[in-house]
Backbone atoms as SQL, in Angstrom:
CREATE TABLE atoms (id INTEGER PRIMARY KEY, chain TEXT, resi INTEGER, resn TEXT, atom TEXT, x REAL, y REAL, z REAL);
INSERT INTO atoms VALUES
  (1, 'A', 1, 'UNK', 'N', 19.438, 41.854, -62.049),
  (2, 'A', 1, 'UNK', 'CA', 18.036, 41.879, -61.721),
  (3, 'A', 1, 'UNK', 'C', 17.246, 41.408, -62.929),
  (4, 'A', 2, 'UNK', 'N', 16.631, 40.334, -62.844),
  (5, 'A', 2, 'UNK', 'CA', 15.340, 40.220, -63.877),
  (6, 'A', 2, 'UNK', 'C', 14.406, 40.159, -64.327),
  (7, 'A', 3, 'UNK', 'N', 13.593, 40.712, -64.998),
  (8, 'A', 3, 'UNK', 'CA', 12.555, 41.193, -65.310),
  (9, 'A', 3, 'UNK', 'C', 11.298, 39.987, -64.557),
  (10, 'A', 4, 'UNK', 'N', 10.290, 40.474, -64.345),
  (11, 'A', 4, 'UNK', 'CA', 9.312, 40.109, -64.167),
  (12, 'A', 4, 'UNK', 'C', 8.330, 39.159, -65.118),
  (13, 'A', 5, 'UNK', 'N', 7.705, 38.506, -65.306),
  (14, 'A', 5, 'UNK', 'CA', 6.857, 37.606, -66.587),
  (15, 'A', 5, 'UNK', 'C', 6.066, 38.575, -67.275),
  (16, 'A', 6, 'UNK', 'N', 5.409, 39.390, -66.088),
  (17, 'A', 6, 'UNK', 'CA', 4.576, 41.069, -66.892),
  (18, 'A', 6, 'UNK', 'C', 5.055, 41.711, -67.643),
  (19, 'A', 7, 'UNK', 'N', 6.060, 42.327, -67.293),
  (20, 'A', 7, 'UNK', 'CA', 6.552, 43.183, -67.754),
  (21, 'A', 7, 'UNK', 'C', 7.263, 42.704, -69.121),
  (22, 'A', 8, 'UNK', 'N', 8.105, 41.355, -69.091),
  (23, 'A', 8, 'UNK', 'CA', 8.574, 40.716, -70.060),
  (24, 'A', 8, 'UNK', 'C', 7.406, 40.387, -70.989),
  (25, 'A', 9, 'UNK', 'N', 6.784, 40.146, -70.452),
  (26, 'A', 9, 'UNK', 'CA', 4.866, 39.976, -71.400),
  (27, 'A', 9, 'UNK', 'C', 4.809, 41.755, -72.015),
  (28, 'A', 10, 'UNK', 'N', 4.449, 42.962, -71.621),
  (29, 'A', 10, 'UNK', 'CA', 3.988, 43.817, -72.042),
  (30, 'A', 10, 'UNK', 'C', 5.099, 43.877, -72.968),
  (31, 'A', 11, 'UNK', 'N', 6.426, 43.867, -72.928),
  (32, 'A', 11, 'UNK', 'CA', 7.454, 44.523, -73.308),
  (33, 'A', 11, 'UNK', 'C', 7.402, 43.837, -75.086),
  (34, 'A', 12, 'UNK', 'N', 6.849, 42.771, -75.234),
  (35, 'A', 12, 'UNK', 'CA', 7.042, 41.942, -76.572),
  (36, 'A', 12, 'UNK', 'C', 5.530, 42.297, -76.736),
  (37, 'A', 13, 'UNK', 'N', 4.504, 43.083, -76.377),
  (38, 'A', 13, 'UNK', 'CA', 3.161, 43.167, -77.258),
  (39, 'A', 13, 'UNK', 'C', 3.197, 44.804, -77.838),
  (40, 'A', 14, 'UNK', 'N', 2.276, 44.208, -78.957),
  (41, 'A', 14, 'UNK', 'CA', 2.094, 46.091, -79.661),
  (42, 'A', 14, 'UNK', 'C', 2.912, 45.944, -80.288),
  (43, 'A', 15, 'UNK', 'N', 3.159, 47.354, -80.976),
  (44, 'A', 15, 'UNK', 'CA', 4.352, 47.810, -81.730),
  (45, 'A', 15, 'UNK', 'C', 5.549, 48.334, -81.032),
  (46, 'A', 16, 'UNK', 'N', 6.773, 47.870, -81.860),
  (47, 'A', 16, 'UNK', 'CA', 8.120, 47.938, -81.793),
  (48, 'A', 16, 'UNK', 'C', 8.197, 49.696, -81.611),
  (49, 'A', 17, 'UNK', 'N', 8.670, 50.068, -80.565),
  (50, 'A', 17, 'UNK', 'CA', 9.242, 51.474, -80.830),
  (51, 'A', 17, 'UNK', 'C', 10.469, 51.781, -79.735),
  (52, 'A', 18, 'UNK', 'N', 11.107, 53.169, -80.461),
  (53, 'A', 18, 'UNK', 'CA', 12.232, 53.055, -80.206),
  (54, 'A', 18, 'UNK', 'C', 12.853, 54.363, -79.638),
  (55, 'A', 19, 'UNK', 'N', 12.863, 55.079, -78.749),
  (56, 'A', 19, 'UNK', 'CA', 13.056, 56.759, -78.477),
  (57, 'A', 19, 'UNK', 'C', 14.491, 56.777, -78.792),
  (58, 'A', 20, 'UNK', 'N', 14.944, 57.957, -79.626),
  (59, 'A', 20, 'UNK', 'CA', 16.404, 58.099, -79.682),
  (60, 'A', 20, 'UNK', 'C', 16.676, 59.899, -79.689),
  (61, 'A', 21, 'UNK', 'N', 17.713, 59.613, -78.754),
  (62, 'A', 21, 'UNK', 'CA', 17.979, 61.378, -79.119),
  (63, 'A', 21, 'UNK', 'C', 19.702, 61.427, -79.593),
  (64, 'A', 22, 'UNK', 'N', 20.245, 60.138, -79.570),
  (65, 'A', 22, 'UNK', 'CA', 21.606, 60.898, -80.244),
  (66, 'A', 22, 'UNK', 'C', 21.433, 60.617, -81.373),
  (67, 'A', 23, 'UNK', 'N', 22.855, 59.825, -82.142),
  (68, 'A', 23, 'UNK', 'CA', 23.140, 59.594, -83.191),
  (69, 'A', 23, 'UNK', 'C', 22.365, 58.844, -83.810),
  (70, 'A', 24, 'UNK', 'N', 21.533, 58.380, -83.350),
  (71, 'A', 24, 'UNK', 'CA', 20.119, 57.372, -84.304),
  (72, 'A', 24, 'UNK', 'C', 19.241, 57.845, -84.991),
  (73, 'A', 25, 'UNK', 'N', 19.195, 59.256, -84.818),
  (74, 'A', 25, 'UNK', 'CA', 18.251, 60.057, -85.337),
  (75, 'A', 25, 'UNK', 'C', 18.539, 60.465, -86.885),
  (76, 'A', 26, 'UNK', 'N', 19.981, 60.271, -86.831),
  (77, 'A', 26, 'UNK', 'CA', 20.491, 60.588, -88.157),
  (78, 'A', 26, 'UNK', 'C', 20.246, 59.085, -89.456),
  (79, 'A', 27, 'UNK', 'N', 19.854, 59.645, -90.833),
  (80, 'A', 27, 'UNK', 'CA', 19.772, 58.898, -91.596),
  (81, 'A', 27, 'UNK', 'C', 20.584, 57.912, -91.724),
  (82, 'A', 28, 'UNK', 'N', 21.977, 58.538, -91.825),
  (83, 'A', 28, 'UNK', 'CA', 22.816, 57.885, -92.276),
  (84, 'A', 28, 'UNK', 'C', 23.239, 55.911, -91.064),
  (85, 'A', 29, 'UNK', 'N', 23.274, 56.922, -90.312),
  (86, 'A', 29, 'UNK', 'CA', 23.323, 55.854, -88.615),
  (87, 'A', 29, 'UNK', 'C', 22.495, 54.985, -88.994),
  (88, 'A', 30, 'UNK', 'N', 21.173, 55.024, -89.393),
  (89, 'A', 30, 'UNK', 'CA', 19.408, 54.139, -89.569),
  (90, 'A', 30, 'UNK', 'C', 20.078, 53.382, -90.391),
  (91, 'A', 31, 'UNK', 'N', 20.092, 53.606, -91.307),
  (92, 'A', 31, 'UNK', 'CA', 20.554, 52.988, -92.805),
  (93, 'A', 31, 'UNK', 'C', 21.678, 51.929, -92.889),
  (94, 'A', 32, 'UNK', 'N', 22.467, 52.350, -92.022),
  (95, 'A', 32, 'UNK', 'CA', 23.905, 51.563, -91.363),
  (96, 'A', 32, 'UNK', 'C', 23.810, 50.662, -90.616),
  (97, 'A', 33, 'UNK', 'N', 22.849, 50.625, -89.559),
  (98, 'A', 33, 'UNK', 'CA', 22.140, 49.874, -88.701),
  (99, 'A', 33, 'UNK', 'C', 21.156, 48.673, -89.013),
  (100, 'A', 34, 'UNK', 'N', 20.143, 49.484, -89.519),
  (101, 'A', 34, 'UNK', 'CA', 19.038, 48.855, -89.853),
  (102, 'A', 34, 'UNK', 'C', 18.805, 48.366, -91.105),
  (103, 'A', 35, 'UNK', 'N', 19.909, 49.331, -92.667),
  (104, 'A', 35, 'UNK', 'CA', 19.588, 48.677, -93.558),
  (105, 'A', 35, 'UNK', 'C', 18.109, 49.653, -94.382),
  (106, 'A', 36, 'UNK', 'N', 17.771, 50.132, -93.641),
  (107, 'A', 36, 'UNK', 'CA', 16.476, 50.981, -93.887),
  (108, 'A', 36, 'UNK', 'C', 16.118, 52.136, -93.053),
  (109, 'A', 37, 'UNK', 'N', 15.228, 53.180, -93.350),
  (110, 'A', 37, 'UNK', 'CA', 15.104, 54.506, -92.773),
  (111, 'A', 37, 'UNK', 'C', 13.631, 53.720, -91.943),
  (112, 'A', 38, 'UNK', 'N', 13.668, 53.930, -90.354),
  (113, 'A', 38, 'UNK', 'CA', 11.970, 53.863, -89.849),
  (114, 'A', 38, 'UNK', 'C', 11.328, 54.509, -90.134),
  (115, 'A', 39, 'UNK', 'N', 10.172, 54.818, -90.219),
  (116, 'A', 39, 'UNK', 'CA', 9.072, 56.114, -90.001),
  (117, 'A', 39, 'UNK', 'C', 9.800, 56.159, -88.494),
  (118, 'A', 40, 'UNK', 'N', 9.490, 57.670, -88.323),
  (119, 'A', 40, 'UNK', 'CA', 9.773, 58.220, -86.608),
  (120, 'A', 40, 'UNK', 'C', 9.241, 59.783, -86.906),
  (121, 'A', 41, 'UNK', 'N', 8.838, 60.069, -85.482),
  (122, 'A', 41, 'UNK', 'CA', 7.844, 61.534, -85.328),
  (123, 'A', 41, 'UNK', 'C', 8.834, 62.186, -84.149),
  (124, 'A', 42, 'UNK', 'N', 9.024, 63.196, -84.301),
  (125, 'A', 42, 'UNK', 'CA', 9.550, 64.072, -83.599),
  (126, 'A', 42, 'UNK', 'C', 9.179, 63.848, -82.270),
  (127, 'A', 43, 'UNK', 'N', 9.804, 64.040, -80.844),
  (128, 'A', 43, 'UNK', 'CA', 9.668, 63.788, -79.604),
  (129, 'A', 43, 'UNK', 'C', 10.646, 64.192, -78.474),
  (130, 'A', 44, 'UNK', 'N', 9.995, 64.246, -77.325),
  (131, 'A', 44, 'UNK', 'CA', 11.232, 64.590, -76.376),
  (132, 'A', 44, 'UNK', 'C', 10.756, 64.113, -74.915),
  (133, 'A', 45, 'UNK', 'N', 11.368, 64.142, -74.054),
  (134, 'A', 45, 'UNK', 'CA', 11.502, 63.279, -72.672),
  (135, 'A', 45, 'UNK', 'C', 11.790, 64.582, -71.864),
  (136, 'A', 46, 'UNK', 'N', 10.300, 65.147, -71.473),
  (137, 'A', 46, 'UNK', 'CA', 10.291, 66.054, -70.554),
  (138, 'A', 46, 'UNK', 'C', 10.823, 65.255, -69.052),
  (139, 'A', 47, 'UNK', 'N', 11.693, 66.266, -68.628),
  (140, 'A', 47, 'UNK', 'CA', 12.425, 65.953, -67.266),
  (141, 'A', 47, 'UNK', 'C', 14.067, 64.945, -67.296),
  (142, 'A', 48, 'UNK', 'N', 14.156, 65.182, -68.890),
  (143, 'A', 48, 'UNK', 'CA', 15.391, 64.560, -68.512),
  (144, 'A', 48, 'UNK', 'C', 16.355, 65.303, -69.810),
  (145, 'A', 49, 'UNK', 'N', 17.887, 65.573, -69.562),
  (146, 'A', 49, 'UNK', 'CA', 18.658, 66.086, -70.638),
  (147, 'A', 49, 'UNK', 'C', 19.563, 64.981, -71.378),
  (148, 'A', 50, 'UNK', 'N', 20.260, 65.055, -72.544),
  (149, 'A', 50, 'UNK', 'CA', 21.273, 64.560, -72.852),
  (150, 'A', 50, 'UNK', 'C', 22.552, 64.904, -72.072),
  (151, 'A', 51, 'UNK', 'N', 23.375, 63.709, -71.453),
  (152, 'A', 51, 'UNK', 'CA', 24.845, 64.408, -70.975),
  (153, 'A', 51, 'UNK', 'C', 25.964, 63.788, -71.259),
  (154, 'A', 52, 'UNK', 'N', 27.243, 63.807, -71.153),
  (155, 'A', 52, 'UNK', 'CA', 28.209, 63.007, -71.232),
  (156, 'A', 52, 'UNK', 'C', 28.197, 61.754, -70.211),
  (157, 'A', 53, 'UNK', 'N', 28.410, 60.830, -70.244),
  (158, 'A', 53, 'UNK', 'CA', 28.650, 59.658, -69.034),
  (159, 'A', 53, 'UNK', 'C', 29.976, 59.759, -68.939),
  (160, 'A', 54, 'UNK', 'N', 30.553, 59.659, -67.691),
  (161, 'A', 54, 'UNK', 'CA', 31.795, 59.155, -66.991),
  (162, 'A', 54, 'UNK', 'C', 32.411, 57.842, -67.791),
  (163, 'A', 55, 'UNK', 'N', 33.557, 57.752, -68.654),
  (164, 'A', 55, 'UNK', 'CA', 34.197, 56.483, -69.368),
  (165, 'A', 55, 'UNK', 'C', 33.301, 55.895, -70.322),
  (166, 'A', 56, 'UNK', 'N', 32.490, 56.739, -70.939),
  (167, 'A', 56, 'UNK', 'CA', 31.294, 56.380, -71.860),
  (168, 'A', 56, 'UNK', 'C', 32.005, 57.126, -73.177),
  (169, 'A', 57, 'UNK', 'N', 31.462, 56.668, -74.917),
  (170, 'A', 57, 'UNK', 'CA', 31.770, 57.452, -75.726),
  (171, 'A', 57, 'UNK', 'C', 29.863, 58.067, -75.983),
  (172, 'A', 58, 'UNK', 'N', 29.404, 57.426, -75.531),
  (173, 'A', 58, 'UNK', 'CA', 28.246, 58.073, -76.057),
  (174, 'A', 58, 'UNK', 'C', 27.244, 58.920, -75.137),
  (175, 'A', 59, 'UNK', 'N', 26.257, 59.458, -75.391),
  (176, 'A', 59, 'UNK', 'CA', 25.513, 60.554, -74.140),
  (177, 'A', 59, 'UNK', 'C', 24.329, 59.749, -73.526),
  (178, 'A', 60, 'UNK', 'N', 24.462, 59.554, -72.302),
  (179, 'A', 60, 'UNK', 'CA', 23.056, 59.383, -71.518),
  (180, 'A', 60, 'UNK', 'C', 22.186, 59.715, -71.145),
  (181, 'A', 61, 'UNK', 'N', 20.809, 59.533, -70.908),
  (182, 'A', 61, 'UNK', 'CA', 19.970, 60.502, -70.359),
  (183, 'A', 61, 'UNK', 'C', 19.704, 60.307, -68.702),
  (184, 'A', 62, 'UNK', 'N', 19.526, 61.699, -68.353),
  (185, 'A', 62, 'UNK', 'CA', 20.262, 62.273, -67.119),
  (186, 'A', 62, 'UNK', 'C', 18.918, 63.050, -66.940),
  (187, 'A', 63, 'UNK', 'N', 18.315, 62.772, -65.304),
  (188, 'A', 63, 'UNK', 'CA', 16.955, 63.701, -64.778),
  (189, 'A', 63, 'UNK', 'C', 17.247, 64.784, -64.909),
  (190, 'A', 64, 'UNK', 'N', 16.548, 65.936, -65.224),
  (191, 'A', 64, 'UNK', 'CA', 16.634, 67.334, -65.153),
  (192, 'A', 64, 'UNK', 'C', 15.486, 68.056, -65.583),
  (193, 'A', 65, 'UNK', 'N', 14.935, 67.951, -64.277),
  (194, 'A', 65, 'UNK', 'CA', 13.560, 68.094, -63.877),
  (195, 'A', 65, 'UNK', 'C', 12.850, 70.094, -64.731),
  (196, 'A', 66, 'UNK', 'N', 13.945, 70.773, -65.046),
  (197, 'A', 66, 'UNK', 'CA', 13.800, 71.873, -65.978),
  (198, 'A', 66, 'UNK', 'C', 14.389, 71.978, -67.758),
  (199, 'A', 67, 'UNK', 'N', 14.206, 70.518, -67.677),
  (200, 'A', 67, 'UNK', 'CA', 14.827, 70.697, -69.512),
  (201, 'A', 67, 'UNK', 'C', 13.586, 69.431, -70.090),
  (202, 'A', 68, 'UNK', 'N', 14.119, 68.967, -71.127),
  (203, 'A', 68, 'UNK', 'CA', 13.662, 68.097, -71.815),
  (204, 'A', 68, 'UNK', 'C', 14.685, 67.936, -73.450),
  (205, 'A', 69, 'UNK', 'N', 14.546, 66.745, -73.076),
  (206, 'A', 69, 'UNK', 'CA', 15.565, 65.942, -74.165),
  (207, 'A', 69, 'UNK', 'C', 15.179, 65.730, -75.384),
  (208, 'A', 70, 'UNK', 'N', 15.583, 66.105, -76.875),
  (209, 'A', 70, 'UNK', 'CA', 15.083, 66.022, -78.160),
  (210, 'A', 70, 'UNK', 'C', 15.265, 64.420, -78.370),
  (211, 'A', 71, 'UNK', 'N', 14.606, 64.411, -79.191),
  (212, 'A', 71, 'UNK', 'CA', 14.867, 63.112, -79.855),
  (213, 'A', 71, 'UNK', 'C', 13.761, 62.817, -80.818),
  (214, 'A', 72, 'UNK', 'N', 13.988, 61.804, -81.490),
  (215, 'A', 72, 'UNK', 'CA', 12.593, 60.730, -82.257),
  (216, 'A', 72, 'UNK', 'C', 11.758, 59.461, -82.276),
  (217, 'A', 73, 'UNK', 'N', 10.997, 59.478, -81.872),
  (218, 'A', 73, 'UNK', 'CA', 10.336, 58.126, -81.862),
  (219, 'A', 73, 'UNK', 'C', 10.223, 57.245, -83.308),
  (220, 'A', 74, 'UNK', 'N', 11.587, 55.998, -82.704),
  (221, 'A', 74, 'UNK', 'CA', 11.074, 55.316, -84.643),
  (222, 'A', 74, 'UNK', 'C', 9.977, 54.516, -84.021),
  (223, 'A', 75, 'UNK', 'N', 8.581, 54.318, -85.469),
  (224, 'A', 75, 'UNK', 'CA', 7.796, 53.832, -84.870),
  (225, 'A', 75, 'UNK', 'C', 7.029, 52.375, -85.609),
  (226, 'A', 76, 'UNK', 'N', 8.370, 52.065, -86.471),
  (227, 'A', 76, 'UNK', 'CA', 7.760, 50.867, -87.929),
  (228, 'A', 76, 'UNK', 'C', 9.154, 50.334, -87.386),
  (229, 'A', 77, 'UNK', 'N', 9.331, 49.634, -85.905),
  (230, 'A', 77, 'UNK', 'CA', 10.433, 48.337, -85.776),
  (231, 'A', 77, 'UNK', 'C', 9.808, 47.183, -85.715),
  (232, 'A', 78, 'UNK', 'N', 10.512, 45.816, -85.819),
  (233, 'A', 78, 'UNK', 'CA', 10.394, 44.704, -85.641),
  (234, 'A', 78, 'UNK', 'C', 11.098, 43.929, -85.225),
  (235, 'A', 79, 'UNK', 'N', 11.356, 42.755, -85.035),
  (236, 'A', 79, 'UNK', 'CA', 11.947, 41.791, -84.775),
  (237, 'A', 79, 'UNK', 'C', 12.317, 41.372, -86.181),
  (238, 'A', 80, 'UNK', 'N', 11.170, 41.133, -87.153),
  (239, 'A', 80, 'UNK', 'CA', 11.460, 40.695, -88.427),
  (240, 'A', 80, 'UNK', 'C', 12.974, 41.009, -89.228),
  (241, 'A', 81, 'UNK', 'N', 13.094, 40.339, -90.011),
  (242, 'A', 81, 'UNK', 'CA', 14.403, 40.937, -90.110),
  (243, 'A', 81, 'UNK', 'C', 14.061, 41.410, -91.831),
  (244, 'A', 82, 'UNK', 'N', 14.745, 42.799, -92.290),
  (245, 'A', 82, 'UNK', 'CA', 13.796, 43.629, -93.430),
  (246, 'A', 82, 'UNK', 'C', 15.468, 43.182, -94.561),
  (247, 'A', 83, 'UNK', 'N', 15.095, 42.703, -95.770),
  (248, 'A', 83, 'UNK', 'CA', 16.193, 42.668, -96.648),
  (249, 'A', 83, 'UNK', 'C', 15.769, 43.599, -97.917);
C-alpha cells in the first residue's frame, strides 16, 4: 500500500521526531546508532502496551485500551547526517 502525496507531504514537514519505548531509549543504543545522544522528553502511548511479537526478536506495540506504553520522544532528528 502507498502512501498518499499528503500524507507523504506532512510526513517530511516540521521537525524530525521519533517515539521509542524499547531499546532506543537507552544511551548506549543512541550513541551506537546515531553516533550522538537526541534531546528526548519522557512519554507514553495511552491505549497501547509493549508485547512480544510472534517470530519477532524485538517488542511491538499492541492496543490495550487499559495500559499505556513508556517510552521517549527523541525530538532533535534529521535527515542531516551529524559527524
Amino acid at each position: 500500500m502507498s502512501e498518499t502525496p499528503h500524507r507523504r507531504d506532512r510526513l517530511m514537514q516540521g521537525p524530525d521526531l521519533l517515539f521509542c519505548y524499547g531499546t532506543l531509549q537507552f544511551d548506549a543504543v543512541l550513541e551506537a546508532l546515531l553516533g550522538r545522544i537526541p534531546d528526548r522528553t519522557p512519554v507514553s502511548a495511552p491505549g497501547y502496551r509493549a508485547a512480544a511479537l510472534a517470530a519477532r526478536v524485538y517488542p511491538g506495540l499492541v492496543r490495550a485500551s487499559d495500559r499505556s506504553a513508556a517510552g521517549v520522544l527523541l525530538t532533535d532528528l534529521s535527515s542531516a547526517r551529524h559527524e
